[in-house]
N, C-alpha and C positions, 0 to 999 in steps of 0.2 A: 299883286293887289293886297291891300293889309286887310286882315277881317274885323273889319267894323261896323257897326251899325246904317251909318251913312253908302257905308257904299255897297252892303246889300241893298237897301232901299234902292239904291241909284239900279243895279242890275234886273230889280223885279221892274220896276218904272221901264230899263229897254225892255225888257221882255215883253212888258206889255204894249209896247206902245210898237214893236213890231209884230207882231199878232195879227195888231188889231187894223196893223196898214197892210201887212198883206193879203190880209182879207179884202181889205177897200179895193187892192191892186186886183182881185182876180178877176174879174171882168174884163183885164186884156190879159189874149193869148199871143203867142207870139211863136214863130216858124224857129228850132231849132237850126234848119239848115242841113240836117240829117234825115235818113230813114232806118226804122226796122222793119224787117218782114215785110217790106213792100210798103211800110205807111209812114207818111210825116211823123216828125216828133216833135208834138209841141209841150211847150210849158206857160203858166200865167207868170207875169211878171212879178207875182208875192214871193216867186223864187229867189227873188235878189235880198228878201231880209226875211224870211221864213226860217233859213239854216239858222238865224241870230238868234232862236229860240234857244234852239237844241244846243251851242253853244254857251250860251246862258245860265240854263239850268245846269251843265258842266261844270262850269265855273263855279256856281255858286254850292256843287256838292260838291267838289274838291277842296273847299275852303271850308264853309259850313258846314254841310253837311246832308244828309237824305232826308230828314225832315223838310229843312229848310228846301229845296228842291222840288220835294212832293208839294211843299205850300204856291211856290210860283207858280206851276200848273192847275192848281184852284183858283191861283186869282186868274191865270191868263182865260180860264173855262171860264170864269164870271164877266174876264173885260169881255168877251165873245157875246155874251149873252147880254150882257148892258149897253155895247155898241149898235149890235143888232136891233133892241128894241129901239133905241134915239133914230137910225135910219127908218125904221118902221114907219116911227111915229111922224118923223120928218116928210116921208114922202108923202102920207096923208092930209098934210095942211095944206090950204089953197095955196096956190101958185100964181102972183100979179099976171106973172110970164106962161101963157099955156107952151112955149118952145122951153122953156128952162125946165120946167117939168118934164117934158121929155126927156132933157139931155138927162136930169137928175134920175129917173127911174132906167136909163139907158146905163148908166156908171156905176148906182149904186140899186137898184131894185133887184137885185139877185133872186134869181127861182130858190124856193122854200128850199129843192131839194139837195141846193148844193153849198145850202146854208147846213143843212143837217149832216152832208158828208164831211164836211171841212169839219165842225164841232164832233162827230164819231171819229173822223179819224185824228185831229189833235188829239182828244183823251186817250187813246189809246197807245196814239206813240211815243205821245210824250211819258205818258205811265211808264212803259215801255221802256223807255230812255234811260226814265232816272233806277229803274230797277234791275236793269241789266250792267250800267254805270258802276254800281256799287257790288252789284255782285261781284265784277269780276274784278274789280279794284282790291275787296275785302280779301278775296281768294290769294289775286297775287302778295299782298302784303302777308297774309298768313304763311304763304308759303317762302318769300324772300324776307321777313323782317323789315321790310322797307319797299316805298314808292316807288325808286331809285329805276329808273330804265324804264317804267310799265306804264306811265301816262295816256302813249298814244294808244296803247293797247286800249283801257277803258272808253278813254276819249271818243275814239274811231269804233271801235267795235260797239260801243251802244249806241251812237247815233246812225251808221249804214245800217243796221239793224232797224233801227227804229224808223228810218227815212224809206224803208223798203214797206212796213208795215204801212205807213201813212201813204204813200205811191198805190197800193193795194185798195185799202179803204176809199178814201178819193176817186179814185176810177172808178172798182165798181159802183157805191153806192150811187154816186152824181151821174154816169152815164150808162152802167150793166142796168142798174135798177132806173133810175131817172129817165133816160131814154129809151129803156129798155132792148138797150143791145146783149144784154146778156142774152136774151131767147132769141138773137140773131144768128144763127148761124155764120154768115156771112160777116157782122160785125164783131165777133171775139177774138178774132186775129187785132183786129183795129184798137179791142178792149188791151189784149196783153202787149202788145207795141207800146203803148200811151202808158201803160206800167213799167214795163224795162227801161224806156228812155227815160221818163222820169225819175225814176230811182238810179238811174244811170249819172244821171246829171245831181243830182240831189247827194247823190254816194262822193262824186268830184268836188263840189263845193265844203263836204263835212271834209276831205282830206284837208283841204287847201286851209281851213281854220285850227288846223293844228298847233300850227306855230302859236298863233293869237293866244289859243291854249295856254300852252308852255311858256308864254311871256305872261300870263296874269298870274298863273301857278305857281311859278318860280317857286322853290327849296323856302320856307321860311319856316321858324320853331311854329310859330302860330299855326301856320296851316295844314299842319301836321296832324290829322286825327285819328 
């Protein structure tokens, strides 16, 4: 990917616009087909473009750089926040249809509190993301004179890393505190299950965008920094 103007815009534009649909997406959950520890493992289906984040901002500090980087995750905190209120304010206008309103508060009226999980644990993994990205990118190159072999190392080591923080966040606040299975005795097997598998699957999906990596990165003088 050549570093230009246009097609950083174009990368903040995915980043945001998958955000802000997997967000919409979280309200269906969906049966892995697995267990840990005796319990289902499920996931929402914002897991099919949620990784596109963490991908993203990859790409764009591999080319760009860590500023640039740290700035998609301010706009994507802001799309979060400007999406949020337009649903707000949408579910509150009359409705011709008293069934349509339903379905609408059924799909998109998400509980407060797992509006405020999903916004804690984005900022912090994507922070996350982009500062472990560089750290260890910076180190290798200091220490090899070159990029030359270490892509996936960065790549992969700061997004499983980061994809475990956000699996953490998510769980408990939205259901340890939300539902209050943390003071369940009974419910914190159910709490760290729904974390492993998540980060589980969420860990396989960062491998699998490697490539995608590697083919936008490619060797160029430009992207060189």
């Amino acid at each position: 990917m050549k570093k230009t103007q246009d097609n950083l815009y174009l990368l903040y534009m995915l980043f945001g616009v998958a955000l802000v649909t997997a967000n919409a997406m979280a309200t269906k959950v969906f049966d892995m087909g697995f267990s840990l520890f005796g319990n289902e493992v499920t996931l929402t289906v914002g897991v099919i473009c949620y990784p596109v984040t963490f991908l993203v901002t990859d790409i764009i500090g591999e080319i760009w750089g860590k500023e640039e980087s740290k700035l998609a995750v301010k706009f994507g905190f802001i799309c979060q926040i400007v999406s949020t209120l337009f649903i707000i304010i949408a579910r509150y206008l009359p409705a011709v249809d008293p069934e349509m309103q339903e379905h609408y508060v059924s799909l998109l009226g998400q509980n407060w509190i797992f509006v405020v999980a999903s916004m804690c644990a984005f900022w912090c993994s994507q922070s996350w993301d982009v500062f472990v990205f560089h750290k260890i990118r910076d180190s290798y190159i200091k220490k090899h004179g070159s990029r030359k072999g270490g892509r996936w190392l960065w790549n992969n080591g700061s997004t499983i890393g980061s994809q475990l923080i956000d699996s953490v966040i998510y769980v408990i606040v939205a259901f340890g505190f939300g539902f209050g299975w943390l003071f369940q005795a009974d419910m914190r097997g159910m709490l760290f299950s729904m974390i492993c598998g998540q980060w589980l699957c969420k860990a396989i999906l960062a491998l699998c965008d490697t490539p995608i990596f590697y083919l936008l990165t490619r060797d160029r003088e430009e992207n060189i920094k």
